[in-house]
C-alpha positions as CSV (number, residue, x, y, z in Angstrom):
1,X,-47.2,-59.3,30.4
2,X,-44.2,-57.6,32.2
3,X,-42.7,-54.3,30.0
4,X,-40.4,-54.6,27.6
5,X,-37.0,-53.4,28.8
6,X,-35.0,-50.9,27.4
7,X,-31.5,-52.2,25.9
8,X,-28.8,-51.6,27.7
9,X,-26.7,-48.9,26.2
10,X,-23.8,-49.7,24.0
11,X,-21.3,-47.6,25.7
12,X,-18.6,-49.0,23.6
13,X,-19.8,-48.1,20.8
14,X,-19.3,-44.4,21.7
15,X,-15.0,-44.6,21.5
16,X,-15.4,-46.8,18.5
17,X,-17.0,-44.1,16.5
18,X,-15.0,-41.5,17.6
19,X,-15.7,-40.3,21.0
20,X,-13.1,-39.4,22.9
21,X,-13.3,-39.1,27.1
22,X,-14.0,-34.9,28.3
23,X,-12.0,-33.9,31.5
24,X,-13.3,-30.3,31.2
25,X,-11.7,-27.5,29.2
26,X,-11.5,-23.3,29.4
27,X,-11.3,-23.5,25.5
28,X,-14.9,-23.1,24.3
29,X,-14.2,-24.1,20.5
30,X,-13.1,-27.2,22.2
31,X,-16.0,-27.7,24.4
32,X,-18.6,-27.0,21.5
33,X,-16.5,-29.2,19.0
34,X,-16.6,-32.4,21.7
35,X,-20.5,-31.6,22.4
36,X,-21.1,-32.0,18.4
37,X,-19.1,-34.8,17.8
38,X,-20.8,-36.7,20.9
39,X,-24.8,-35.4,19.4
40,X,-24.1,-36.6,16.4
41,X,-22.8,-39.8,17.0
42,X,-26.1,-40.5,19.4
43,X,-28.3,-39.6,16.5
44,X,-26.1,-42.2,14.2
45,X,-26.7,-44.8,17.3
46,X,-30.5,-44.0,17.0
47,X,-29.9,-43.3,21.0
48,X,-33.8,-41.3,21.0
49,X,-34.4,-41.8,24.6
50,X,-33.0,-38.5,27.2
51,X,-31.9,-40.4,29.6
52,X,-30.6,-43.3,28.0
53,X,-28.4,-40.0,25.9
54,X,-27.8,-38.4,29.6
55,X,-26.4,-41.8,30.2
56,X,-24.1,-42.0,27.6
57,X,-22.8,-38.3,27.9
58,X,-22.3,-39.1,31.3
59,X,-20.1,-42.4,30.8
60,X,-17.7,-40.3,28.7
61,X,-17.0,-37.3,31.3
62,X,-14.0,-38.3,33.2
63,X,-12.1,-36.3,36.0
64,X,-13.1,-32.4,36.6
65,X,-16.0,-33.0,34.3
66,X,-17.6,-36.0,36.3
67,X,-17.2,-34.2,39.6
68,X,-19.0,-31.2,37.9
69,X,-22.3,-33.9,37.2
70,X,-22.4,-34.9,40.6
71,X,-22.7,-31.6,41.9
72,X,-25.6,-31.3,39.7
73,X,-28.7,-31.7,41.6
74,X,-30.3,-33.7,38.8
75,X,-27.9,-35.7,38.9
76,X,-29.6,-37.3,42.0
77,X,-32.3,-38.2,40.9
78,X,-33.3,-41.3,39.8
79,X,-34.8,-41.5,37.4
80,X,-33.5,-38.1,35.4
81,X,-36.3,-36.2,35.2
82,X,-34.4,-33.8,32.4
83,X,-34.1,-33.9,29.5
84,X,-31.1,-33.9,26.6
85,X,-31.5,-30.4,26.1
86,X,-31.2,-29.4,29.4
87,X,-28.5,-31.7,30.0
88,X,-26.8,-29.6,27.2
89,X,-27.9,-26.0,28.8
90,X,-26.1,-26.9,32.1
91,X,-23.2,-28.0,30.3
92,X,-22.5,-25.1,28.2
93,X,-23.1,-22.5,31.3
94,X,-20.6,-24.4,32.9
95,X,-18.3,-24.7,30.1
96,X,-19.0,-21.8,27.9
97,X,-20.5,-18.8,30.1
98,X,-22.4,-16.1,28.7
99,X,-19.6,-13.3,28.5
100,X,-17.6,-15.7,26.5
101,X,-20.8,-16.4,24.1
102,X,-21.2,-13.1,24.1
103,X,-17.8,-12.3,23.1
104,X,-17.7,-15.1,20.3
105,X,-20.9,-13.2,18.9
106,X,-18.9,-9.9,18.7
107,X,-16.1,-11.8,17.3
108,X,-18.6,-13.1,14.3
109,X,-20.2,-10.0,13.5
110,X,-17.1,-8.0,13.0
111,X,-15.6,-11.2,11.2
112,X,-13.9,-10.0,7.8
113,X,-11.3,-11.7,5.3
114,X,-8.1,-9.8,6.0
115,X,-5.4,-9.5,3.3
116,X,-3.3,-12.1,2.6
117,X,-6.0,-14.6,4.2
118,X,-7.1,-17.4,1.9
119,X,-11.1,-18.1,0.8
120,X,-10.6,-21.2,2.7
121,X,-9.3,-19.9,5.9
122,X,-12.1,-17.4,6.0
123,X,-14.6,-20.2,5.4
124,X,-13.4,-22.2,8.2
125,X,-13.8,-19.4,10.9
126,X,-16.8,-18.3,9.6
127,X,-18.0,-21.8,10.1
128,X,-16.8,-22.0,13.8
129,X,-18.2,-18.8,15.0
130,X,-21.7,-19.4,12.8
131,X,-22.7,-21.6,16.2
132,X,-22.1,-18.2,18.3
133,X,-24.4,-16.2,16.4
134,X,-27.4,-14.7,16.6
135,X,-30.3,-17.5,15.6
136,X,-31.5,-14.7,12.2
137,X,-27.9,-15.5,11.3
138,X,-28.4,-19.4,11.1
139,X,-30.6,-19.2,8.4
140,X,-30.0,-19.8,4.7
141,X,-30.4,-16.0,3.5
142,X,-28.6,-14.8,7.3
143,X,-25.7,-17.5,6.7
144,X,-25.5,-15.9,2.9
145,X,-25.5,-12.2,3.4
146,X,-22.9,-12.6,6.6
147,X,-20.6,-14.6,4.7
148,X,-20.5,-11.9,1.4
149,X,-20.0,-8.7,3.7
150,X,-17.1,-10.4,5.5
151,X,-15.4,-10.8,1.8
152,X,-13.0,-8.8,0.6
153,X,-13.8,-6.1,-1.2
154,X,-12.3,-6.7,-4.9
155,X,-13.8,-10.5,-4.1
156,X,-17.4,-8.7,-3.8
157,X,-17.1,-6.6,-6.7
158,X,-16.1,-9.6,-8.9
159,X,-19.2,-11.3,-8.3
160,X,-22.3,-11.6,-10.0
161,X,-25.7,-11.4,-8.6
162,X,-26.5,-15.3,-9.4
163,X,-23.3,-16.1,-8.0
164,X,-24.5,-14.5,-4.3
165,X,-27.6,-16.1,-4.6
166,X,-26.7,-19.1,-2.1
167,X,-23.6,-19.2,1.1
168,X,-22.5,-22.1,-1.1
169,X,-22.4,-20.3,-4.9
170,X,-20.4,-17.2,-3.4
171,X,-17.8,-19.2,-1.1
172,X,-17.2,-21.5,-5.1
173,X,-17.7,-17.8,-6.9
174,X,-14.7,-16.7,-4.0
175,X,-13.0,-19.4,-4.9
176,X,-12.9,-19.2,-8.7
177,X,-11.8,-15.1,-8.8
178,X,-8.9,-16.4,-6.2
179,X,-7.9,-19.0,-8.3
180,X,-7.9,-16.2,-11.2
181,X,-5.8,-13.8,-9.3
182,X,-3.0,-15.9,-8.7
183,X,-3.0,-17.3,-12.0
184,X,-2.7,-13.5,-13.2
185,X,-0.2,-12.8,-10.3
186,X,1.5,-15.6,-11.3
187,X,1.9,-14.9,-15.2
188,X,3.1,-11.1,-14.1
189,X,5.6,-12.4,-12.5
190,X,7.0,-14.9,-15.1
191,X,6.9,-11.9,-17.3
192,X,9.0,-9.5,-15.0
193,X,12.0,-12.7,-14.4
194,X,12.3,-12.9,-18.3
195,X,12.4,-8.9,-18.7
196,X,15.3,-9.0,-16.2
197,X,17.0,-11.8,-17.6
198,X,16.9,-10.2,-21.1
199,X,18.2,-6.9,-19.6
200,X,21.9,-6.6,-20.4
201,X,24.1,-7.7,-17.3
202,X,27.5,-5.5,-16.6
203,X,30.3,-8.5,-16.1
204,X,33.0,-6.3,-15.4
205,X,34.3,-5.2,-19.0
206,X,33.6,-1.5,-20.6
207,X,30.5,-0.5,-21.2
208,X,29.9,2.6,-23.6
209,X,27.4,4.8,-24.0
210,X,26.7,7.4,-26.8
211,X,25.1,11.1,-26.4
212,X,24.5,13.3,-29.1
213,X,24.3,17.1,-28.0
214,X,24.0,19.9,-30.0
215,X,25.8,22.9,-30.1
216,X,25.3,25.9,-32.2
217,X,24.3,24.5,-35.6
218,X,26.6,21.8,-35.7
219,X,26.4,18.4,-32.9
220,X,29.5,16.4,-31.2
221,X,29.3,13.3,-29.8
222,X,30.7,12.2,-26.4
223,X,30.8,8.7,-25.3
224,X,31.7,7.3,-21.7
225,X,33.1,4.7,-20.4
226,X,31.3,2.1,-18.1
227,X,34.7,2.1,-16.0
228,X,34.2,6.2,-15.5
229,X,31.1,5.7,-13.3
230,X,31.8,2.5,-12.1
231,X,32.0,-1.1,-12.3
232,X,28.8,-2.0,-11.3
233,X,25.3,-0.8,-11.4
234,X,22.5,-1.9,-9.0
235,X,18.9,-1.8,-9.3
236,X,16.8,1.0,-8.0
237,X,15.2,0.3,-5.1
238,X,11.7,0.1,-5.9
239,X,12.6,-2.2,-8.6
240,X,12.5,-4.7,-5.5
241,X,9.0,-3.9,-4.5
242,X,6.7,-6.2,-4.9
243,X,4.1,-5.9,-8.1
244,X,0.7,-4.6,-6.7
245,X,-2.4,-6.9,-7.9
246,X,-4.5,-3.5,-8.4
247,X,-2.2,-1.2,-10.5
248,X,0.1,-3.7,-12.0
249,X,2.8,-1.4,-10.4
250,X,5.7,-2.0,-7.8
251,X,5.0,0.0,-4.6
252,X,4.9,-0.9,-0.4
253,X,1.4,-0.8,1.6
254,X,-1.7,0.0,0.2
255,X,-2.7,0.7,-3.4
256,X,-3.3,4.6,-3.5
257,X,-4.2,4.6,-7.3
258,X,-6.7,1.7,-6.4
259,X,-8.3,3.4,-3.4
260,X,-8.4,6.6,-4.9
261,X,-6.7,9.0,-2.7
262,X,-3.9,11.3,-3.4
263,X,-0.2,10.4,-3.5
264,X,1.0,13.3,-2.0
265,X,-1.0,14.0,1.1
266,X,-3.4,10.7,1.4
267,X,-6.6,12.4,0.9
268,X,-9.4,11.3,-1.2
269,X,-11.0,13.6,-3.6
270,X,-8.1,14.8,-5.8
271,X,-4.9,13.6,-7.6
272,X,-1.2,14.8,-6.8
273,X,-0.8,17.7,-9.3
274,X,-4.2,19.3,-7.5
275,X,-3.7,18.4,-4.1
276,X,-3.9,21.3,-2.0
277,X,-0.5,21.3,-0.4
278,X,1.7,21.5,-3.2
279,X,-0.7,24.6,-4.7
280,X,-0.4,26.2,-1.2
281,X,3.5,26.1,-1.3
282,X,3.7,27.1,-4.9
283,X,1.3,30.2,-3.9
284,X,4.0,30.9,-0.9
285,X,7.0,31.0,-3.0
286,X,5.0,33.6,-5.1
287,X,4.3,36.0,-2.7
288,X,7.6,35.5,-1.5
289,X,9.1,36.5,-4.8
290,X,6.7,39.6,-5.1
291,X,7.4,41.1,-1.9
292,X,11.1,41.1,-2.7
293,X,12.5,38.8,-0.8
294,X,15.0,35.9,-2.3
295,X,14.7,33.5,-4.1
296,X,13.1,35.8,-6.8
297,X,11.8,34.5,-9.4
298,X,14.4,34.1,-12.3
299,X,17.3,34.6,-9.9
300,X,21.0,33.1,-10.5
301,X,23.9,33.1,-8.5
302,X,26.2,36.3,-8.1
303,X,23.1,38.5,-7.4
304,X,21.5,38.9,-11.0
305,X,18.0,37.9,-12.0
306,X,16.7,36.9,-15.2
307,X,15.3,40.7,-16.0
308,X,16.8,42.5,-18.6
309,X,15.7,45.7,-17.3
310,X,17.1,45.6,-13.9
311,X,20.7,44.3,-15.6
312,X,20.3,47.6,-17.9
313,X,19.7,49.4,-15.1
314,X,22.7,48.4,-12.8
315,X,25.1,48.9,-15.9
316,X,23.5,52.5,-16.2
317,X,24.4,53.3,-13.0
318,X,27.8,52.1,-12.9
319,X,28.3,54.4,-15.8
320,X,27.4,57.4,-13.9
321,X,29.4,57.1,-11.1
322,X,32.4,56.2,-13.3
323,X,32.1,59.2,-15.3
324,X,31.7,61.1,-12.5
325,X,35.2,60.0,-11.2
326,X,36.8,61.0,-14.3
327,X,35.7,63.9,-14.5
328,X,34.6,64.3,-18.2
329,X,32.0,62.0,-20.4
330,X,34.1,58.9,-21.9
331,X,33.8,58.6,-25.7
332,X,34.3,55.7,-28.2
333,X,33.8,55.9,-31.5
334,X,35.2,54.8,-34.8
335,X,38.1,56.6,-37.3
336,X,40.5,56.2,-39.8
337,X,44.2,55.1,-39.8
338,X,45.5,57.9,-41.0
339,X,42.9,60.2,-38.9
340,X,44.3,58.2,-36.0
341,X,48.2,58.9,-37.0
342,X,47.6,62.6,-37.0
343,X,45.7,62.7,-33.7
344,X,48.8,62.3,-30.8
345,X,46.1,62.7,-28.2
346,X,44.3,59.5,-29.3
347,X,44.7,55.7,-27.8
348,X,43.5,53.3,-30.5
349,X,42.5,50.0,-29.9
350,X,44.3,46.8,-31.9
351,X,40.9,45.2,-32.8
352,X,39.8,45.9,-36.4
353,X,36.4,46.3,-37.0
354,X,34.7,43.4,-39.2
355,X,32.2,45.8,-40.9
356,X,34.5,48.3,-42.1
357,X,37.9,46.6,-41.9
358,X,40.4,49.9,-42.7
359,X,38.7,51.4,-39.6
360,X,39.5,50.8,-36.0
361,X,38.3,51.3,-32.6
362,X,39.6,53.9,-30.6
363,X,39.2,54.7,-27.0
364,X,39.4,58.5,-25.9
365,X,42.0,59.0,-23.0
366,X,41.8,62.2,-20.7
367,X,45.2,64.1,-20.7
368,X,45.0,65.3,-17.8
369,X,44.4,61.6,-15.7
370,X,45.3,59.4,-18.1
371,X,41.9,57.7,-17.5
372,X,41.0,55.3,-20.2
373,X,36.9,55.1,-21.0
């Protein structure tokens, strides 16, 4: 009884399901996305025999690709004597060398979600560069630990332990705390547009404003006009930042507050009111002050500082030098009217003296000079 013969393969049925013709490509995604989608649509065909699989892979490479086969010694031979997965070793060092394999490994192990990348698009490259990687990194706990560490950080921290048990329960746990920060986002944002549309709007007419300052024991009120400082007002500017997720505050770039560094010189470890540089500069104005140099500390314009003593000084001095011009010691002291009358050789002042009113202030005048003190 002759053998029974193999069936003839169904190379239609390749294109039907999907197949499409490979003329070569420098793309290796491309080459490894074709090579999947033609494996599993021989295992669907229950196609179990190599060569008859050879055959069929064969049928479907067209230009460059074909003349690539028949350069292939095994190609030759009849029958093949290889089998399907040395078919596929051939064609991947052809298509896909090993510096770009190794470079597509490199890629996957320093794979991480950026900012502004969604749980989704992470997913999806981790899921085309998974076929790169290293074969402890195809299992179920390699898949599951690589795809957590390339989360982002405020992702990770959200989870829960039973939520990084599987790849599959962290990429839905990713999901859900995504979901929840924009719905947050979302609600701050609603809440900001209706705070600024509540906010009272300058259309051009008078605005006034009221302030209340005190003077002495008493208070006066002064109120300004809108028109005296404008028409207009504007926003500030960081009004129009955009509100950080983290601090719930409008800023540009990173969140300092949220990664813990300081806001004046970007170093972790302290907060702004202790940050070195500002205590170093406060330290340098001191010593400047000590040593005498300006500005001292207390100092106002026109030379005089805020000690009494030094102001008492000056004034003493002044004194000296004036009464050494005139020649005598300057006297002022208080008198009668009438004492004042008889004395011709006194100048007294107009000003009355509140304490005792029938007395006034005089001023002694040298004769000689004329010099008033």
């Amino acid at each position: 009884m002759p053998p029974a013969q193999r069936p003839v393969p169904n190379y239609a049925a390749l294109r039907k399901m999907g197949v499409v013709d490979f003329e070569g490509s420098s793309n290796p995604e491309v080459v490894d996305a074709w090579l999947v989608k033609l494996t599993r649509t021989l295992d669907e065909l229950r196609i179990d025999n190599h060569e008859d699989r050879i055959a069929m892979a064969v049928h479907v490479l067209q230009g460059t690709a074909r003349d690539w086969w028949h350069t292939q010694p095994e190609s030759e031979e009849v029958p093949l004597t290889i089998t399907w997965d040395q078919f596929l070793k051939l064609f991947r060092d052809e298509y896909i060398p090993d510096t770009v394999r190794e470079g597509k490994m490199e890629e996957f192990m320093s794979l991480r979600q950026q900012w502004g990348q969604s749980v989704a698009e992470y997913t999806e490259c981790f899921k085309k560069l998974l076929r790169y990687a290293d074969p402890a990194y195809r299992t179920a706990e390699g898949q599951r630990d690589r795809y957590v560490m390339g989360l982002r950080a405020d992702l990770k921290r959200s989870m829960g332990e039973a939520e990084r048990a599987t790849k599959a329960s962290a990429y839905r746990a990713a999901l859900r705390i995504e979901k929840d920060e924009k719905t947050a986002q979302q609600e701050r944002t609603a809440r900001f547009e209706t705070k600024k549309r509540k906010a009272p709007t300058n259309t051009g007419g008078q605005t006034h404003s009221t302030y209340h300052l005190k003077r002495g024991s008493g208070s006066f009120t002064q109120h300004q006009s809108q028109s005296e400082v404008g028409s207009t007002r504007t926003a500030p500017m960081h009004q129009l930042y955009p509100i950080c997720q983290k601090c719930d505050k409008r800023h540009l770039g990173e969140c300092k507050r949220h990664m813990g560094i300081c806001f004046q010189c970007g170093e972790p470890g302290h907060i702004k009111p202790h940050c070195p540089q500002l205590m170093s500069r406060t330290r340098t104005v001191a010593d400047h002050s000590v040593s005498g140099g300006r500005p001292q500390s207390g100092w106002r314009p026109g030379g005089r500082t805020g000690n009494s003593s030094n102001h008492n000084s000056y004034n003493n001095n002044r004194d000296q030098s004036q009464m050494s011009r005139a020649g005598g010691q300057p006297r002022i002291f208080a008198m009668r009217r009438e004492e004042a009358d008889a004395a011709p050789e006194v100048v007294t002042g107009a000003a009355g003296n509140q304490e005792y009113p029938d007395q006034t202030q005089g001023h002694s005048c040298c004769p000689k000079c004329h010099h008033k003190g």
